[in-house]
PDB file of N, CA, C and O in Angstrom:
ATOM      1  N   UNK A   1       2.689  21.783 -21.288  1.00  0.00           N
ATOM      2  CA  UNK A   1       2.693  21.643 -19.843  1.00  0.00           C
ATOM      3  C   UNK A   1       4.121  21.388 -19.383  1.00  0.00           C
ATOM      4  O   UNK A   1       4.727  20.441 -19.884  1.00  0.00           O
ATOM      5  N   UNK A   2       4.668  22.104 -18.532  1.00  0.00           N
ATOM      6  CA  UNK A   2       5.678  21.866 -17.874  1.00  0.00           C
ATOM      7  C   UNK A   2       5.544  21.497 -16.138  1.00  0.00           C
ATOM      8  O   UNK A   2       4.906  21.853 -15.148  1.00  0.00           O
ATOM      9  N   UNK A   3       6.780  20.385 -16.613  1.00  0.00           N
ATOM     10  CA  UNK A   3       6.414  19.739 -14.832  1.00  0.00           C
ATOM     11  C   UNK A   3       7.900  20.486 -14.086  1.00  0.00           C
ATOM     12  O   UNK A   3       8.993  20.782 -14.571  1.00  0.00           O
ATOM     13  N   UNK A   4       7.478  20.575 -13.066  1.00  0.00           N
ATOM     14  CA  UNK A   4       8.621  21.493 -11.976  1.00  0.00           C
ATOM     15  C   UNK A   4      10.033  20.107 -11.721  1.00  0.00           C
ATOM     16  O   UNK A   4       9.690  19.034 -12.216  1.00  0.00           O
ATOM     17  N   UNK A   5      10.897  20.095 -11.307  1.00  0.00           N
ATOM     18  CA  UNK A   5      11.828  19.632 -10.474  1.00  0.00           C
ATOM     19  C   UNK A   5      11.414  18.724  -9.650  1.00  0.00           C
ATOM     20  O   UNK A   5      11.924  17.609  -9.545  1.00  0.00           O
ATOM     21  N   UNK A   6      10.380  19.176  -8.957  1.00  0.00           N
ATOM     22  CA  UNK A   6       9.636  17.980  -7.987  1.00  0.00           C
ATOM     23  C   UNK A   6       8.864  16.973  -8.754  1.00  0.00           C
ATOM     24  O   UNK A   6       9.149  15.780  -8.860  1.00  0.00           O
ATOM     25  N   UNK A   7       7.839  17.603  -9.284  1.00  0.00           N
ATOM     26  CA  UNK A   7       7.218  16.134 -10.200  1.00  0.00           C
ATOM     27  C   UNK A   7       8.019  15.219 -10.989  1.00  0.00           C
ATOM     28  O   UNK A   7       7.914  14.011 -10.777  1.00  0.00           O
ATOM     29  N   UNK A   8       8.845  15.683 -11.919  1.00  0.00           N
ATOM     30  CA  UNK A   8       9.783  15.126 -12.590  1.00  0.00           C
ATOM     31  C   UNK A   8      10.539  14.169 -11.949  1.00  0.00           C
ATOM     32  O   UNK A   8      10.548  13.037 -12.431  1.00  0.00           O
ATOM     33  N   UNK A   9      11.562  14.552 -10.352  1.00  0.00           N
ATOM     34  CA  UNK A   9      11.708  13.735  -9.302  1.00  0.00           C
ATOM     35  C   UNK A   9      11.101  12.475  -9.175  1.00  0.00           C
ATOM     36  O   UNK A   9      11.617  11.393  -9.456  1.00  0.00           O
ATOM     37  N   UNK A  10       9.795  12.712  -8.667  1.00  0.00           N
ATOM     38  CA  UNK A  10       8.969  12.255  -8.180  1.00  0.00           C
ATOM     39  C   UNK A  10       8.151  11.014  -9.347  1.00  0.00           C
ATOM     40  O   UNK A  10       7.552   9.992  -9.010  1.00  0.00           O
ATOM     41  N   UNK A  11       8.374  11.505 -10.672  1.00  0.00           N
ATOM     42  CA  UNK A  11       7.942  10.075 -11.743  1.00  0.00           C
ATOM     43  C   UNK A  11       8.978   9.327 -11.733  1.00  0.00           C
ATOM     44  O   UNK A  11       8.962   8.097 -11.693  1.00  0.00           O
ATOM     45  N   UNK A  12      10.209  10.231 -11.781  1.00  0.00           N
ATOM     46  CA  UNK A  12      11.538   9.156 -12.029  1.00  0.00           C
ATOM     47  C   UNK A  12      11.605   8.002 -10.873  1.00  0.00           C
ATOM     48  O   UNK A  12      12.100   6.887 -11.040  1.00  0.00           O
ATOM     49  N   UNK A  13      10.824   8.640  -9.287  1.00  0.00           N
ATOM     50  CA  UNK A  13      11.430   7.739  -8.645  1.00  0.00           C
ATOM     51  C   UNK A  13      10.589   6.463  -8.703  1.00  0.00           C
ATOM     52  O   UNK A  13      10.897   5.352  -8.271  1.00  0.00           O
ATOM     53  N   UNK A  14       9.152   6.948  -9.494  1.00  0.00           N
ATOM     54  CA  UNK A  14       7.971   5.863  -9.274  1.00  0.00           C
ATOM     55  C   UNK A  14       8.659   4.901 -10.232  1.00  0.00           C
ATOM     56  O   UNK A  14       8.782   3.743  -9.835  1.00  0.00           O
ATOM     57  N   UNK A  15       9.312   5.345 -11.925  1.00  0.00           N
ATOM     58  CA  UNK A  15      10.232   4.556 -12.484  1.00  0.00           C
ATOM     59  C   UNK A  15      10.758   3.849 -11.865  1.00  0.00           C
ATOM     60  O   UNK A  15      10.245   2.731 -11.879  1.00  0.00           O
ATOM     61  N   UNK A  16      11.418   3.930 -11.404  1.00  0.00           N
ATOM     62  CA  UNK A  16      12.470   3.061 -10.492  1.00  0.00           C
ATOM     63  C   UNK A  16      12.038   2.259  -9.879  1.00  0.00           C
ATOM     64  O   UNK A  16      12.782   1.320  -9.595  1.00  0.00           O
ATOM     65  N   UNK A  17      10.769   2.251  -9.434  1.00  0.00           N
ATOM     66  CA  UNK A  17      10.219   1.564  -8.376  1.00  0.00           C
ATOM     67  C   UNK A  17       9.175   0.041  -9.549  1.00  0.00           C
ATOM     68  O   UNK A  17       8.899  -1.128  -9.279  1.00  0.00           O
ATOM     69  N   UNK A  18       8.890   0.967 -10.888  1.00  0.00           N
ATOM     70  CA  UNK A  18       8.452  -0.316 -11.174  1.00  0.00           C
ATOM     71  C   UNK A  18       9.054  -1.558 -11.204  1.00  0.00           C
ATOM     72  O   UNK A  18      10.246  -1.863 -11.248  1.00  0.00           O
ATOM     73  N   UNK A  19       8.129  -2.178 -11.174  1.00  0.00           N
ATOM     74  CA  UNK A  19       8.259  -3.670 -11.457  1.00  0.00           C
ATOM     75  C   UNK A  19       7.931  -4.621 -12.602  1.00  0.00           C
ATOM     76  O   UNK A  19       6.746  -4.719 -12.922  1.00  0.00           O
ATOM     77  N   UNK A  20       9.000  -5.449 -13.362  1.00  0.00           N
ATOM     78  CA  UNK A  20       7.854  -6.283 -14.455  1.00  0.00           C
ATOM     79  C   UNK A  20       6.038  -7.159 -14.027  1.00  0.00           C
ATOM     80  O   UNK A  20       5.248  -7.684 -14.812  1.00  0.00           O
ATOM     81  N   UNK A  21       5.961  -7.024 -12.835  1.00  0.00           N
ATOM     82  CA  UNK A  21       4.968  -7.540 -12.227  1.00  0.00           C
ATOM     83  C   UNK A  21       4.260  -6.981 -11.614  1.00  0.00           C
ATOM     84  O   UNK A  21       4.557  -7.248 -10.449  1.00  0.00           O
ATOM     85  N   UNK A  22       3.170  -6.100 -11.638  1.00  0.00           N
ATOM     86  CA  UNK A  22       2.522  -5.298 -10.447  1.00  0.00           C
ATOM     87  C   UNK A  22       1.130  -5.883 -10.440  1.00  0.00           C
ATOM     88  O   UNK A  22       0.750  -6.800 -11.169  1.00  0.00           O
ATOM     89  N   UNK A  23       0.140  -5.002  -9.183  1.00  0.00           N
ATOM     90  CA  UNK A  23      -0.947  -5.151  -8.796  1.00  0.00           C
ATOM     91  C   UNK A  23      -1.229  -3.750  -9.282  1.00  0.00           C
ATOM     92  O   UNK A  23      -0.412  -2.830  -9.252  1.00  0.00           O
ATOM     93  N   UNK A  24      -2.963  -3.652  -9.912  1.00  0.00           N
ATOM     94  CA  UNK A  24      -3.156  -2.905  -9.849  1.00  0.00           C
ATOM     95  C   UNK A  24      -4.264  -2.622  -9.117  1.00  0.00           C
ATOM     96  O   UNK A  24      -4.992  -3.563  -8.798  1.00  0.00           O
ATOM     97  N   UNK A  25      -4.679  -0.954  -8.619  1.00  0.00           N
ATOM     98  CA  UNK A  25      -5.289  -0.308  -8.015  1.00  0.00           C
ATOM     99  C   UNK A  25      -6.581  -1.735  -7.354  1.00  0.00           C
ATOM    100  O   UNK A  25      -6.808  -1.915  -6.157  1.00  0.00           O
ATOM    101  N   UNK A  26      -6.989  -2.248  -8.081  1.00  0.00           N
ATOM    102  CA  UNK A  26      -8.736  -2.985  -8.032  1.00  0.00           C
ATOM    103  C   UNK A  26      -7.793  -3.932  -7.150  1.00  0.00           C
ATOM    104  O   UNK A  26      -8.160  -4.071  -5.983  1.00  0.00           O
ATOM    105  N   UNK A  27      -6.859  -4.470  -7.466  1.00  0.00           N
ATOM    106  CA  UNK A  27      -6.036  -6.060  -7.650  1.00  0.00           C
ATOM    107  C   UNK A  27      -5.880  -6.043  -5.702  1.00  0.00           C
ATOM    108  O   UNK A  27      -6.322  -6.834  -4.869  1.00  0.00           O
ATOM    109  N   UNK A  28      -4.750  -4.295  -5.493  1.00  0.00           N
ATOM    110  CA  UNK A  28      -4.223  -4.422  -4.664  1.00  0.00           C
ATOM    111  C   UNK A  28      -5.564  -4.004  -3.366  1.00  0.00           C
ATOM    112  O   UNK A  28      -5.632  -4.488  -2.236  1.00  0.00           O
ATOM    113  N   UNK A  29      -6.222  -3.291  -3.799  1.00  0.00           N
ATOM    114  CA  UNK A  29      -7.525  -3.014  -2.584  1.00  0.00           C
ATOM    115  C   UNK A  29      -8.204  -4.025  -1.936  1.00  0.00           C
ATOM    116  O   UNK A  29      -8.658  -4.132  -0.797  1.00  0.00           O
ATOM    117  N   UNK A  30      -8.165  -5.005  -3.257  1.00  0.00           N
ATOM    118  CA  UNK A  30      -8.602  -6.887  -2.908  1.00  0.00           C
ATOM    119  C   UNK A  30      -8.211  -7.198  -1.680  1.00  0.00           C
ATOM    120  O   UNK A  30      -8.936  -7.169  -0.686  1.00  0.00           O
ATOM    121  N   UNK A  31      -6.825  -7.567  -1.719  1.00  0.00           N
ATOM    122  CA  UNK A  31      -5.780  -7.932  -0.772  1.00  0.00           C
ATOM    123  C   UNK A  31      -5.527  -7.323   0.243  1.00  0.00           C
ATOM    124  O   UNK A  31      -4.800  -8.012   0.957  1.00  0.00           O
ATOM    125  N   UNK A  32      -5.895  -5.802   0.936  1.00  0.00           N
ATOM    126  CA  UNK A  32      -5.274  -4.982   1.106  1.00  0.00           C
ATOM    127  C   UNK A  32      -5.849  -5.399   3.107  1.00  0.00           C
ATOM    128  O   UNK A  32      -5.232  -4.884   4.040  1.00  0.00           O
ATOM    129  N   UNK A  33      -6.626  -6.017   3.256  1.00  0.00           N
ATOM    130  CA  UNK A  33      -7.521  -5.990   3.965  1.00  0.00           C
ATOM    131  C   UNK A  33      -6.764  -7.268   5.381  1.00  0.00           C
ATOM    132  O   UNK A  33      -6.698  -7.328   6.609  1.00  0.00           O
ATOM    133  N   UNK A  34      -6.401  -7.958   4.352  1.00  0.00           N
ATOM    134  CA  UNK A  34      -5.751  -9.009   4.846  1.00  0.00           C
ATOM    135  C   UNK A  34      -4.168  -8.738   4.898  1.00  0.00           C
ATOM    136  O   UNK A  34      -3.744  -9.250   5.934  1.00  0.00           O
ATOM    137  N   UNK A  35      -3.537  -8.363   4.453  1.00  0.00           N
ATOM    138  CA  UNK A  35      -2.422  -7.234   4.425  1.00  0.00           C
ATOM    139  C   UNK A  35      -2.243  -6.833   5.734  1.00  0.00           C
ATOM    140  O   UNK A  35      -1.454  -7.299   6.556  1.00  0.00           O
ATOM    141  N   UNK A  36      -3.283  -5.653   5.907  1.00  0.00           N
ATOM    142  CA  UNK A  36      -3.632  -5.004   7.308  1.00  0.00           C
ATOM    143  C   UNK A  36      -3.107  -5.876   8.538  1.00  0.00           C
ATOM    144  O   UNK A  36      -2.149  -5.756   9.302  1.00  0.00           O
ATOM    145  N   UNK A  37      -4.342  -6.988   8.379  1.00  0.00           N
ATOM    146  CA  UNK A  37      -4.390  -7.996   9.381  1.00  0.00           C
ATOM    147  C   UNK A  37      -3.342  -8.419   9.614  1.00  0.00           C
ATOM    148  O   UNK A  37      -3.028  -8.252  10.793  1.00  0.00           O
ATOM    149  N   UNK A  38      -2.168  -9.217   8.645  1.00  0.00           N
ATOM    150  CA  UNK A  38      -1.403  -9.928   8.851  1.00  0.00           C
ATOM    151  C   UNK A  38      -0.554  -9.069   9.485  1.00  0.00           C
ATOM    152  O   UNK A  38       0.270  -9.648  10.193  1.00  0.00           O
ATOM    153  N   UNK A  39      -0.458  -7.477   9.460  1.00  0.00           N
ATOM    154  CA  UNK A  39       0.678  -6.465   9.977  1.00  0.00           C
ATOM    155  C   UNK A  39       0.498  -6.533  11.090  1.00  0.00           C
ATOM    156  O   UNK A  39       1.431  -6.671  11.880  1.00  0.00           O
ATOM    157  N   UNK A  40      -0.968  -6.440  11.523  1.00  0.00           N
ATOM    158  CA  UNK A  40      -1.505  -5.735  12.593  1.00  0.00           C
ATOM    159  C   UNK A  40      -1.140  -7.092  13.833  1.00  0.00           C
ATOM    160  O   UNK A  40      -0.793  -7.054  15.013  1.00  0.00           O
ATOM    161  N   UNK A  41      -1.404  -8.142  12.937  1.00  0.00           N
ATOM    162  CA  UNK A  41      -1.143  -9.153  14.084  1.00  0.00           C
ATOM    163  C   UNK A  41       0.397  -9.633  14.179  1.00  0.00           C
ATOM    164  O   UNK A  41       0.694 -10.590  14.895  1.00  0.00           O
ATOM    165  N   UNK A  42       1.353  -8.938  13.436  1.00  0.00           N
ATOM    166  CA  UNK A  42       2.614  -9.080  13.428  1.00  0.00           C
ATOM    167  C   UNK A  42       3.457 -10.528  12.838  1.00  0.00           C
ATOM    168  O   UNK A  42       4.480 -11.052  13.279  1.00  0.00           O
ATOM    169  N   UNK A  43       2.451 -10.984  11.494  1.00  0.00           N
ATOM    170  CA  UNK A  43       2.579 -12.360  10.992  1.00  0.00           C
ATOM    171  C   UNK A  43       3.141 -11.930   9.671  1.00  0.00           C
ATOM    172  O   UNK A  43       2.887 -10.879   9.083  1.00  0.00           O
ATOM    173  N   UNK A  44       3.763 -12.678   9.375  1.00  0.00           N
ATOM    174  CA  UNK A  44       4.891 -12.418   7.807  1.00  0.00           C
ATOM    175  C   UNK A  44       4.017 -12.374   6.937  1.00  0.00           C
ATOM    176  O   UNK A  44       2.937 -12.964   6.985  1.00  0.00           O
ATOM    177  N   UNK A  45       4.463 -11.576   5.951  1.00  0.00           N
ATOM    178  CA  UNK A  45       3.691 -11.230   4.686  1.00  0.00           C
ATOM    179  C   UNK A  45       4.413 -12.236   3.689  1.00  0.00           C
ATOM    180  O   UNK A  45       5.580 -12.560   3.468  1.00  0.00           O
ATOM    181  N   UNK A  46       2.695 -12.699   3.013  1.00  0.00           N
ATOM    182  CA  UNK A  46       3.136 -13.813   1.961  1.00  0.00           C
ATOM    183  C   UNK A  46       3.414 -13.412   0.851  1.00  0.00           C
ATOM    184  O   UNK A  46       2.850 -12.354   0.573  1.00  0.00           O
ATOM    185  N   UNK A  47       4.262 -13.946  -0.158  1.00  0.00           N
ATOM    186  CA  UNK A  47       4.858 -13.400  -1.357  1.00  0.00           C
ATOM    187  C   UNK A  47       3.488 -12.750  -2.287  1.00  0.00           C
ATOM    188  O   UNK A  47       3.757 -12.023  -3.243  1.00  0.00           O
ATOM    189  N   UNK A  48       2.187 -13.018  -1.991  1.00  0.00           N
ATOM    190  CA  UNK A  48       1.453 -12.311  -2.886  1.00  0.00           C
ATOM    191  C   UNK A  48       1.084 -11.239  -2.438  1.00  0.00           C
ATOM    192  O   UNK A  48       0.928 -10.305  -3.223  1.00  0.00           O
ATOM    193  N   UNK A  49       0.857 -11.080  -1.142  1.00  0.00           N
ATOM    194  CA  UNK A  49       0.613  -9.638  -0.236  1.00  0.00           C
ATOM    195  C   UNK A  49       2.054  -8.487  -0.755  1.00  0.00           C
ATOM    196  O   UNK A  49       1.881  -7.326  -1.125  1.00  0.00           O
ATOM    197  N   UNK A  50       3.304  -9.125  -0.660  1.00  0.00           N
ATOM    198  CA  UNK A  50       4.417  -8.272  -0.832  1.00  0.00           C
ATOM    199  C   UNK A  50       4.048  -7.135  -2.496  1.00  0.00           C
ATOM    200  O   UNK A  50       4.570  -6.055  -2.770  1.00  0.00           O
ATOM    201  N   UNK A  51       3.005  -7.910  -3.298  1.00  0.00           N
ATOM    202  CA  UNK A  51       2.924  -6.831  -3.716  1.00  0.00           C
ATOM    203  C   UNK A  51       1.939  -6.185  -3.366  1.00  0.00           C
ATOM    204  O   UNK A  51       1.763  -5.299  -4.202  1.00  0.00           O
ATOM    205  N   UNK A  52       1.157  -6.141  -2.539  1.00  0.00           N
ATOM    206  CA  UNK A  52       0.380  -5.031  -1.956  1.00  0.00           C
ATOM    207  C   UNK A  52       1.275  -4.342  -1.848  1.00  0.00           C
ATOM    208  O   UNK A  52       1.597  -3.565  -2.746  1.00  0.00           O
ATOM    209  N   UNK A  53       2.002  -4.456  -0.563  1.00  0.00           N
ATOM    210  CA  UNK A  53       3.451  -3.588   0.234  1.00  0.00           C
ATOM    211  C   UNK A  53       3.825  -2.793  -1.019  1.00  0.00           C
ATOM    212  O   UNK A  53       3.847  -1.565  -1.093  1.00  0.00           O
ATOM    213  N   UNK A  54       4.090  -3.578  -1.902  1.00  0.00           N
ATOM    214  CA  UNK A  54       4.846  -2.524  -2.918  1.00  0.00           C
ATOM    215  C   UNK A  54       3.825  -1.544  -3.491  1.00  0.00           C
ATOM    216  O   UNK A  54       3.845  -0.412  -3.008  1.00  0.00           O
ATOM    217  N   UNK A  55       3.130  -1.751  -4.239  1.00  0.00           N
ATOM    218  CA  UNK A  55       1.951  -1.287  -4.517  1.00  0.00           C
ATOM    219  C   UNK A  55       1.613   0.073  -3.822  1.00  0.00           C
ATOM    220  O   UNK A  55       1.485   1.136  -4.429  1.00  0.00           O
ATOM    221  N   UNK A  56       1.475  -0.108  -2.379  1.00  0.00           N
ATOM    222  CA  UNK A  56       1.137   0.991  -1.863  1.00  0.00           C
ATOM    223  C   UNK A  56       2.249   1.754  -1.578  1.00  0.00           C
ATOM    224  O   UNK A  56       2.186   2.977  -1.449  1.00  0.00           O
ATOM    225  N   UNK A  57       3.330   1.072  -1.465  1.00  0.00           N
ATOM    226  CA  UNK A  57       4.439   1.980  -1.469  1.00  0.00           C
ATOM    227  C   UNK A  57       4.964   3.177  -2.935  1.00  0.00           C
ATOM    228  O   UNK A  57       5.931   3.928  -3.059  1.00  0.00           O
ATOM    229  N   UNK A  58       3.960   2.902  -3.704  1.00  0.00           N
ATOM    230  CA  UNK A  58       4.647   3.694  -5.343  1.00  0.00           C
ATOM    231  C   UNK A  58       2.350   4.356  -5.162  1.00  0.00           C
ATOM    232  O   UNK A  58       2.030   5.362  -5.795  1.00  0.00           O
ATOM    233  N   UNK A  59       1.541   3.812  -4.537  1.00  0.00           N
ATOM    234  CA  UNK A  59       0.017   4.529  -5.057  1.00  0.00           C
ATOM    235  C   UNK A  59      -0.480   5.184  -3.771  1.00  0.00           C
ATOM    236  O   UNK A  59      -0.918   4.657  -2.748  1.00  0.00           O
ATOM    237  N   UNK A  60      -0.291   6.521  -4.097  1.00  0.00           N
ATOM    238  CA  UNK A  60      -1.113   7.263  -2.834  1.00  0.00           C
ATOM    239  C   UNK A  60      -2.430   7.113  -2.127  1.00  0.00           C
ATOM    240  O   UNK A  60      -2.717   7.072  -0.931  1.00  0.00           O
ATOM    241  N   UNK A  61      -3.414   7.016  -3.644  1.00  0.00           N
ATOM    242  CA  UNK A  61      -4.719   6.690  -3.031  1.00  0.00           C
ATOM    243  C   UNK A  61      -4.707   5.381  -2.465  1.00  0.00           C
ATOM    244  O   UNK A  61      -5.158   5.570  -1.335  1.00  0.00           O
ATOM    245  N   UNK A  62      -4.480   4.278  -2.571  1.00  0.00           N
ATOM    246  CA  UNK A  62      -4.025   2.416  -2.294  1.00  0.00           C
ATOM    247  C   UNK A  62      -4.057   2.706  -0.721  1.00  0.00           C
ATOM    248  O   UNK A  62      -4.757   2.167   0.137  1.00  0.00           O
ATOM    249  N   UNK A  63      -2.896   3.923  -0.563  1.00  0.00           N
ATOM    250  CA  UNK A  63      -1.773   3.732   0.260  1.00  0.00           C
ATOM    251  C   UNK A  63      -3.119   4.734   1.819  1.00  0.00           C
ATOM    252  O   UNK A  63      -3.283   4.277   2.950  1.00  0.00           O
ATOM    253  N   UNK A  64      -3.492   5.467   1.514  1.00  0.00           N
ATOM    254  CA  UNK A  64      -4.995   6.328   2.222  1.00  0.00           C
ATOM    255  C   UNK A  64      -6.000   5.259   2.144  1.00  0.00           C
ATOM    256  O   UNK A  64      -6.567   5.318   3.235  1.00  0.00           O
ATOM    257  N   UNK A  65      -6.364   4.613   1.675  1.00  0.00           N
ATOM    258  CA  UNK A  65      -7.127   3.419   1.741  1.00  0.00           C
ATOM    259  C   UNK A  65      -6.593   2.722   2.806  1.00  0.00           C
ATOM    260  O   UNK A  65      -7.198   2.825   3.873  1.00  0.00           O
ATOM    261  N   UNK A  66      -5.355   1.868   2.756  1.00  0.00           N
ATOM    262  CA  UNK A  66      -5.211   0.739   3.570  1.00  0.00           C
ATOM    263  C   UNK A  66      -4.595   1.645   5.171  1.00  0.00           C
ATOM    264  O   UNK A  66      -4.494   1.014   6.223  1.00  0.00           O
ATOM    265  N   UNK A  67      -4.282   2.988   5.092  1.00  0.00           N
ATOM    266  CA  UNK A  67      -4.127   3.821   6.702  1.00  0.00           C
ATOM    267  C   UNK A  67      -5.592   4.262   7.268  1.00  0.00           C
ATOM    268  O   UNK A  67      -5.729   4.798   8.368  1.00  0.00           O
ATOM    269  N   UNK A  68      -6.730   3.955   6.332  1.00  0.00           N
ATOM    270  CA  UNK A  68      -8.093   4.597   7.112  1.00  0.00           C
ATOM    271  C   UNK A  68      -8.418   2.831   7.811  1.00  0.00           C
ATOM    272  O   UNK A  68      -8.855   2.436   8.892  1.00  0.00           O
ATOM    273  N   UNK A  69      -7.978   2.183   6.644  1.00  0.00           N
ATOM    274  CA  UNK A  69      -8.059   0.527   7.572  1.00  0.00           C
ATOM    275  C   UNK A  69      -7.359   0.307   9.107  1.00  0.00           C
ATOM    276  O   UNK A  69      -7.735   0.186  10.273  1.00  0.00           O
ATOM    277  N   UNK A  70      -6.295   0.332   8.456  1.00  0.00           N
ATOM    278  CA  UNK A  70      -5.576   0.434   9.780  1.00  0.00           C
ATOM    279  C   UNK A  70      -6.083   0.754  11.019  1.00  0.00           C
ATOM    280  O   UNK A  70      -6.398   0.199  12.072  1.00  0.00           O
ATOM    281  N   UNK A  71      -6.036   2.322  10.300  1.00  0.00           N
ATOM    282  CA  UNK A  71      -6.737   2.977  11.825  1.00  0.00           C
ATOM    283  C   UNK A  71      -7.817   2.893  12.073  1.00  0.00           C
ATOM    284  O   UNK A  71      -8.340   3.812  12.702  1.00  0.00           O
ATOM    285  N   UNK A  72      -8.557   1.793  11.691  1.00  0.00           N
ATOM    286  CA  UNK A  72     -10.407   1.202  12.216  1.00  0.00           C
ATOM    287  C   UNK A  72      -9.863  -0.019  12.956  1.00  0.00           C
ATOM    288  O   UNK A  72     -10.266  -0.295  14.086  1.00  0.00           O
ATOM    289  N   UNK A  73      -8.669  -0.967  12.124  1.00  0.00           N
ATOM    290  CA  UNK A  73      -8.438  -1.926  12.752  1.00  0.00           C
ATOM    291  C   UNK A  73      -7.880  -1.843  14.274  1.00  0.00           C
ATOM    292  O   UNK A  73      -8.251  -2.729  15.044  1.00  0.00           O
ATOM    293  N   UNK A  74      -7.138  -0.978  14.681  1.00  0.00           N
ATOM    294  CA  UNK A  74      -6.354  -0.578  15.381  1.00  0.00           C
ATOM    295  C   UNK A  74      -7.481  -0.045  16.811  1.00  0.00           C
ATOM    296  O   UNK A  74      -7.484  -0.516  17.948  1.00  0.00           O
ATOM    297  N   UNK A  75      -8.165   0.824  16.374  1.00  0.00           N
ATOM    298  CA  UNK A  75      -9.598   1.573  16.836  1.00  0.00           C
ATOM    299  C   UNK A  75     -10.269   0.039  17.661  1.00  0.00           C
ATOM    300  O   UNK A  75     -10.192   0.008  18.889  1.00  0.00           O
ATOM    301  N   UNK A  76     -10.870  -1.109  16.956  1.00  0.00           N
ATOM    302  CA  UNK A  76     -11.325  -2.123  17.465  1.00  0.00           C
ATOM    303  C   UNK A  76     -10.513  -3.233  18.103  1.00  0.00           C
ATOM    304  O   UNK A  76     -11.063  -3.836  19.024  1.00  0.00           O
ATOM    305  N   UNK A  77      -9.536  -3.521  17.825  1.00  0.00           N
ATOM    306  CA  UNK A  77      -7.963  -3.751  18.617  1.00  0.00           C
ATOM    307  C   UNK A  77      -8.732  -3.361  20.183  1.00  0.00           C
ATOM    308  O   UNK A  77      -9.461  -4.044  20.902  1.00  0.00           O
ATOM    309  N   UNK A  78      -8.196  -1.926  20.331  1.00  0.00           N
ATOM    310  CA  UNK A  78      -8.445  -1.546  21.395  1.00  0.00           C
ATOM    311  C   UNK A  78      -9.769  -1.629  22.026  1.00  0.00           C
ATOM    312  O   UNK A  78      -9.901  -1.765  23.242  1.00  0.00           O
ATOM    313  N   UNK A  79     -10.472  -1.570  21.434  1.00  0.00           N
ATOM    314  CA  UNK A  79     -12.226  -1.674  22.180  1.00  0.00           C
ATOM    315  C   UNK A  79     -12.155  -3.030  22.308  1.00  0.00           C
ATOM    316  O   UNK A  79     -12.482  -3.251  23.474  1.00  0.00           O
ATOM    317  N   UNK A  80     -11.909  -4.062  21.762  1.00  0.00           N
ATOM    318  CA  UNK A  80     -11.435  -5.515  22.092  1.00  0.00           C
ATOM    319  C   UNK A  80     -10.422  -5.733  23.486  1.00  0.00           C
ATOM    320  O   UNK A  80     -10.728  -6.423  24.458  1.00  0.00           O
ATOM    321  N   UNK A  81      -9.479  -5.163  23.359  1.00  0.00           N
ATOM    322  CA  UNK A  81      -8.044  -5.366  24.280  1.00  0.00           C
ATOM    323  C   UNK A  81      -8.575  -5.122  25.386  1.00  0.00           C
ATOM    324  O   UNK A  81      -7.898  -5.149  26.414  1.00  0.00           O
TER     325      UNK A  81
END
């Protein structure tokens, strides 16, 4: 199997991005909810949420998970507001 220019790119940069410490997939979906919230209400993210942030910043599916949140949270926001 050969990977193109782009994929290759694209692992190196997830390399880079690890961390000796991560969340994984189950870990960060946990959290992800409250994450949301704390964005949505514009309140600082606590050092254990930051690895959500990261998390979804290096996992696509994580990362489509916590934007279908969003945009429900956001959705009732407004039917609230």
């Amino acid at each position: 199997m050969t990977l193109s220019k782009k994929e290759i790119d694209s692992l190196l940069r997830l390399v880079g991005l690890t961390r000796e410490s991560e969340l994984n997939c189950e870990q960060c979906l946990a959290l992800v909810s409250e994450f949301a919230e704390r964005q949505l209400a514009g309140k600082s993210v606590s050092e254990s949420l930051q690895h959500v942030e990261h998390h979804l910043s290096i996992c696509e599916e994580c990362r489509e998970e916590y934007e279908a949140l969003r945009r429900t949270l956001e959705a009732v926001e407004e039917q609230d507001g």
